[in-house]
C-alpha positions in Angstrom: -10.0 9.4 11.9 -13.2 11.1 10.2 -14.6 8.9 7.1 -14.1 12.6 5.3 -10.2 11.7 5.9 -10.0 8.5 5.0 -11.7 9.4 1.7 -8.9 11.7 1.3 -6.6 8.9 2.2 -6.3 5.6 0.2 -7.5 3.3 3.4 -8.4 -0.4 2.7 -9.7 -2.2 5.6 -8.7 -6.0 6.5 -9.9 -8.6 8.8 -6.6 -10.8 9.8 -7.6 -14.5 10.9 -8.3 -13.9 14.2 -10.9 -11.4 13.3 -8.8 -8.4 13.9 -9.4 -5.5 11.7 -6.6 -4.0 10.2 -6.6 -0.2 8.6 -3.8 -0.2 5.9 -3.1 3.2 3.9 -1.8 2.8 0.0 1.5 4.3 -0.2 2.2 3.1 -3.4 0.8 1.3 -6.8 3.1 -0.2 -9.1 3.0 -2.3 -11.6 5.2 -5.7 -12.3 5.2 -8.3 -14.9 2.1 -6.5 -16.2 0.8 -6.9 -12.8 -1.2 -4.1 -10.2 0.4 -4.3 -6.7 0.1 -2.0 -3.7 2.2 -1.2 -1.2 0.4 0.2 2.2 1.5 0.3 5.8 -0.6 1.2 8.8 -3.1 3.8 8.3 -2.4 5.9 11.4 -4.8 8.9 12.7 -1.3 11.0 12.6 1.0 9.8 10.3 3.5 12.3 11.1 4.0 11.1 14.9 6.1 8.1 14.2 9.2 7.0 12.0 7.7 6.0 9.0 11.1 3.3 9.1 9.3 1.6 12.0 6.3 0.6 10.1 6.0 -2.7 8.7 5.1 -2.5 4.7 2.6 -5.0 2.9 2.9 -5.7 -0.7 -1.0 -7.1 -2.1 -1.5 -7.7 -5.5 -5.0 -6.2 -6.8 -7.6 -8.3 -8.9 -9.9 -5.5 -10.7 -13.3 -6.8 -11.1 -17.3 -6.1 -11.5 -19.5 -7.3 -9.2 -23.3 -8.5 -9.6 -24.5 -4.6 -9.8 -21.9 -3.5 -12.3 -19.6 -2.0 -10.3 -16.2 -1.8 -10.5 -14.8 -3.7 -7.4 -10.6 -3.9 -6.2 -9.6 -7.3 -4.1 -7.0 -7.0 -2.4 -4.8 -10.7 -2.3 -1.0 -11.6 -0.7 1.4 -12.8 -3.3 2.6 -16.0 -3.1 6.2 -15.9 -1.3 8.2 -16.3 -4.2 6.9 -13.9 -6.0 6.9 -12.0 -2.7 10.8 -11.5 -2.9 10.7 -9.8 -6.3 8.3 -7.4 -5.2 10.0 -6.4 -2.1 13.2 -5.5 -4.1 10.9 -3.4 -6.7 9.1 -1.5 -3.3 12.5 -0.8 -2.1 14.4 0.4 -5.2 10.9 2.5 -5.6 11.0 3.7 -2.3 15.3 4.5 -2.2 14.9 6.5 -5.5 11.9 8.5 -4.3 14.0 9.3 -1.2 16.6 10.2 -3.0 14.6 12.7 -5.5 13.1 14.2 -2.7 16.8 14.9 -1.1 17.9 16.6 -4.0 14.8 19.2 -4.3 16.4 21.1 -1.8 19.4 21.2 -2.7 21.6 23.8 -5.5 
């Protein structure tokens, strides 16, 4: 994937643990309980090659701030698991109704 394409694309990269880095795409920013979330999955080279189903989803909460230079920084952080629940139910219903609008587009 060019840098020119993941400019295009919403791509946050993570380093898990073990030191592993991890490309995640932003599918989706919501907000809940006055909150901003994110829901991303793998960012792939070509989307389009697999079942989007297959792909495990990642809910992070975002924390807007300004760092020492003045810019505006995002930090990506896990919700803690209770809070975790809700927001999977919110990702889904999100997810089901945008299916379902996209369903109906086609048809008369």
């Amino acid at each position: 994937m060019t840098p020119e394409e993941m400019d295009e694309r919403d791509v946050v990269e993570f380093t898990d643990d073990a030191g592993n880095t991890l490309l995640l795409e932003v599918m989706d920013y919501f907000f809940y309980n006055g909150e901003e979330f994110a829901a991303l999955c793998d960012a792939k080279e070509n989307p389009a090659d697999d079942d989007p189903d297959d792909d495990p989803v990642y809910i992070m909460k975002i924390n807007a701030f300004t760092d020492e230079n003045g810019e505006e920084m995002e930090e990506f952080v896990p919700p803690d698991e209770e809070l975790m629940d809700k927001l999977i139910q919110v990702v889904r219903t999100r997810f089901t109704e945008d299916s379902e609008d996209g369903e109906d587009e086609g048809e008369e």
